[in-house]
C-alpha positions as CSV (number, residue, x, y, z in Angstrom):
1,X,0.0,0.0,0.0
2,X,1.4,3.5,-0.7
3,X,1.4,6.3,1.2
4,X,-0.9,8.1,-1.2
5,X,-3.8,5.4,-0.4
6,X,-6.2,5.5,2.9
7,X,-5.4,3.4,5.4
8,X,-8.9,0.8,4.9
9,X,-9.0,1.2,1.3
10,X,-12.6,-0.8,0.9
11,X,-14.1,0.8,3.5
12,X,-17.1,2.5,3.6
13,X,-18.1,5.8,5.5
14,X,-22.0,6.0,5.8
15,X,-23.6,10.1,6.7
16,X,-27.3,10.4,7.2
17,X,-26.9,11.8,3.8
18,X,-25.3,9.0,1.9
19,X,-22.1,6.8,1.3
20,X,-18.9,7.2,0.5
21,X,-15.9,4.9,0.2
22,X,-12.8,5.9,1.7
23,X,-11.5,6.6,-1.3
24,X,-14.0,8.3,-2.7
25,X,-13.5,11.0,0.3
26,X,-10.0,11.2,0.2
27,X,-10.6,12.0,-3.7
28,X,-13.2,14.6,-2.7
29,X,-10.6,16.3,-0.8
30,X,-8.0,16.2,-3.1
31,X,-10.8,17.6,-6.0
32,X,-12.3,20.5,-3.7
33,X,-11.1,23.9,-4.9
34,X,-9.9,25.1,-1.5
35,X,-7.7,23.6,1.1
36,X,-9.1,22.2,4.3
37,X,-7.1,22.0,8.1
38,X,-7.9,20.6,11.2
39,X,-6.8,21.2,14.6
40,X,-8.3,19.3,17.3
41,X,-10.1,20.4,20.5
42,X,-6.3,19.8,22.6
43,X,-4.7,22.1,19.7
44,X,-2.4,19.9,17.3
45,X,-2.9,19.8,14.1
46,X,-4.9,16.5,13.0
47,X,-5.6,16.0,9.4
48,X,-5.5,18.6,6.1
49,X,-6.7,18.5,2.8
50,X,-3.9,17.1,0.0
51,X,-4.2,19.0,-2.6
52,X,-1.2,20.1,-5.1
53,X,0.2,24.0,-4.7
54,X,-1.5,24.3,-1.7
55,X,-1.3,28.2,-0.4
56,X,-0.5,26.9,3.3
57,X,2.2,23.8,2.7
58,X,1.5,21.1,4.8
59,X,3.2,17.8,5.3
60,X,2.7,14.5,7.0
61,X,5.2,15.1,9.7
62,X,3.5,18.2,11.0
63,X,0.5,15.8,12.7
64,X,0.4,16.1,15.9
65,X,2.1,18.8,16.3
66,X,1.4,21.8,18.3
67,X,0.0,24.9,17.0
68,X,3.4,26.6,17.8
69,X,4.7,24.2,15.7
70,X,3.3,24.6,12.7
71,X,2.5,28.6,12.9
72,X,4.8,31.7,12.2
73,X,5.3,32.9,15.5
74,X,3.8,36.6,14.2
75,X,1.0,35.4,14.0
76,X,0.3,32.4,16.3
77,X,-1.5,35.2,19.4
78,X,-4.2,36.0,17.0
79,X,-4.8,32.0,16.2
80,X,-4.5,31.2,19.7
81,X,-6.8,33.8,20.7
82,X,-9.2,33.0,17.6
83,X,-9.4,28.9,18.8
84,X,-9.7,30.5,22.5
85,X,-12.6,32.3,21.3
86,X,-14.0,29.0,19.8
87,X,-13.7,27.3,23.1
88,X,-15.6,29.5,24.9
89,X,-18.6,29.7,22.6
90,X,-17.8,33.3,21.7
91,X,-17.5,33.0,18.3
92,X,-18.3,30.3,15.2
93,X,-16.2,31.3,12.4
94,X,-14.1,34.3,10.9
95,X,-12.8,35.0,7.6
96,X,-9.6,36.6,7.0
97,X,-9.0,38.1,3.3
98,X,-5.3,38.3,2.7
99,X,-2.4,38.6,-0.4
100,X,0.1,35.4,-0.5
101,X,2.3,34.7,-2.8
102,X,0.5,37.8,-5.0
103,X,-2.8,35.7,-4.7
104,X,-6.0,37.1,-3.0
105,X,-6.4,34.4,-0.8
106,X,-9.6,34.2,1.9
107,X,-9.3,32.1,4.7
108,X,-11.9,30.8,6.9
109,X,-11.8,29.0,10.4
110,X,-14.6,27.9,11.6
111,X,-15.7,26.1,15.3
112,X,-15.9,22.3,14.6
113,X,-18.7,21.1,17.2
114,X,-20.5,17.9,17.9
115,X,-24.4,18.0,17.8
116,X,-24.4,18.9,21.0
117,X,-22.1,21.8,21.0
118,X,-19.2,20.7,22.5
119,X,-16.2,22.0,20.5
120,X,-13.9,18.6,18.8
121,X,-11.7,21.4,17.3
122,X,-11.0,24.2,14.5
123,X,-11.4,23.8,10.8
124,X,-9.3,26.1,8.7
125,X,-11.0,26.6,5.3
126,X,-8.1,28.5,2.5
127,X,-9.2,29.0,-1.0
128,X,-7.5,31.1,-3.7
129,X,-10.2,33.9,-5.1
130,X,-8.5,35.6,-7.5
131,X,-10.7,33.8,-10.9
132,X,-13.9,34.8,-8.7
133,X,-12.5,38.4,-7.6
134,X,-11.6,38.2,-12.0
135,X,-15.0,37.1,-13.2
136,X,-16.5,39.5,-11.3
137,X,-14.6,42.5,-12.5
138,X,-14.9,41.6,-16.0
139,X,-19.3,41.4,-15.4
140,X,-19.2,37.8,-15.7
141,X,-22.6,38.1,-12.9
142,X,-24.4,41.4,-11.8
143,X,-24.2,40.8,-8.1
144,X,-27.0,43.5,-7.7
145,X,-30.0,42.5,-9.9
146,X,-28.8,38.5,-10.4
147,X,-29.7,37.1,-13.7
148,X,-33.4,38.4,-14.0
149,X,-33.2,41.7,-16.6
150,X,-34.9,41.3,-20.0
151,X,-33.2,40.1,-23.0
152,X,-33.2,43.2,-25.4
153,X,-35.3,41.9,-28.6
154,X,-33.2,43.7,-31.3
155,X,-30.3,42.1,-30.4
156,X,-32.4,38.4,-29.5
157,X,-31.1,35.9,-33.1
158,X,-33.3,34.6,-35.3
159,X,-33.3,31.5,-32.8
160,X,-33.6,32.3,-30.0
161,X,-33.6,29.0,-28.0
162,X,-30.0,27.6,-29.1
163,X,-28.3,30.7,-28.2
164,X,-26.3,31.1,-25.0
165,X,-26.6,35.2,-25.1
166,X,-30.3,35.2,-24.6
167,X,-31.4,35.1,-20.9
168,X,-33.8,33.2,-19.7
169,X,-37.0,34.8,-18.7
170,X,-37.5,35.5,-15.1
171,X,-40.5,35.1,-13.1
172,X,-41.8,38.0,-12.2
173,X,-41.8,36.9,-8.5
174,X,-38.3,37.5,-8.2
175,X,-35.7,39.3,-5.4
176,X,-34.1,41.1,-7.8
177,X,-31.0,41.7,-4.5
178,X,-30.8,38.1,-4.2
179,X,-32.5,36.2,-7.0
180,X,-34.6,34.2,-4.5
181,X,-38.3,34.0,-5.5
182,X,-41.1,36.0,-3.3
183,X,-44.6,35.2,-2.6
């Protein structure tokens, strides 16, 4: 067995919401466009996503290790008070935009707790957003009206219904903010 491979290959993980292989949720992780990092409820890093050209590098021997460890000492205070923060119930998540590398970058931990509330430890969530910050710059959505203006008719082809220009036709029950529908 490799160490690419999980460790109970033909095992299967069953959710309320469905099954999965083992292998089919390490490939998940590995196919996710973001990076994923967990830190347990005693504070050493547990598990992360293994994706190529991650923006944080991770390796094998950093499980287990402390969050000292495995975080520039600059800022290790504000991640120590963030999971503190956790702990206590005071917060749930917080998202930290930041430049790495000369890549807008958003980062996102967020309070990893059991059904009952107790706290099992801190996920870190870290996904490059420059082709979303990119799309939207170049109008590739409206995020004030959504999808739902009219399609000018002069400019509608001949046929209509195979073109990809041509809007579809909103209802006209529709949260123009949000493009959720109203009663």
């Amino acid at each position: 067995m490799s160490d690419d491979e999980p460790f109970m290959k033909d095992a299967h993980v069953t959710f309320p919401s469905g099954t999965l292989t083992l292998t089919e949720l390490q490939q998940i992780f590995k196919t996710i466009p973001f990076e994923l990092d967990l830190v347990d409820a005693n504070d050493r890093f547990g598990w992360y996503s293994d994706q190529p050209n991650r923006n944080h590098v991770r390796s094998k021997n950093q499980i287990g290790k402390t969050l000292a460890e495995i975080h520039p000492a600059k800022i290790l205070p504000a991640i120590k008070s963030l999971i503190s923060s956790f702990k206590a119930g005071k917060r749930d998540a917080m998202t930290i935009p930041s430049t790495q590398n000369g890549h807008k970058v958003m980062t996102t931990y967020y309070a990893l707790r059991d059904d009952e509330g107790t706290y099992l430890g801190t996920l870190e969530c870290t996904a490059n957003v420059d082709q979303i910050i990119t799309m939207f710059e170049n109008g590739a959505f409206d995020a004030i009206s959504g999808a739902s203006s009219k399609p000018d008719k002069a400019a509608a082809p001949a046929d209509a219904t195979t073109s990809a220009s041509v809007k579809p036709k909103m209802p006209g029950n529709t949260d123009t903010t949000t493009g959720a529908s109203q009663k």
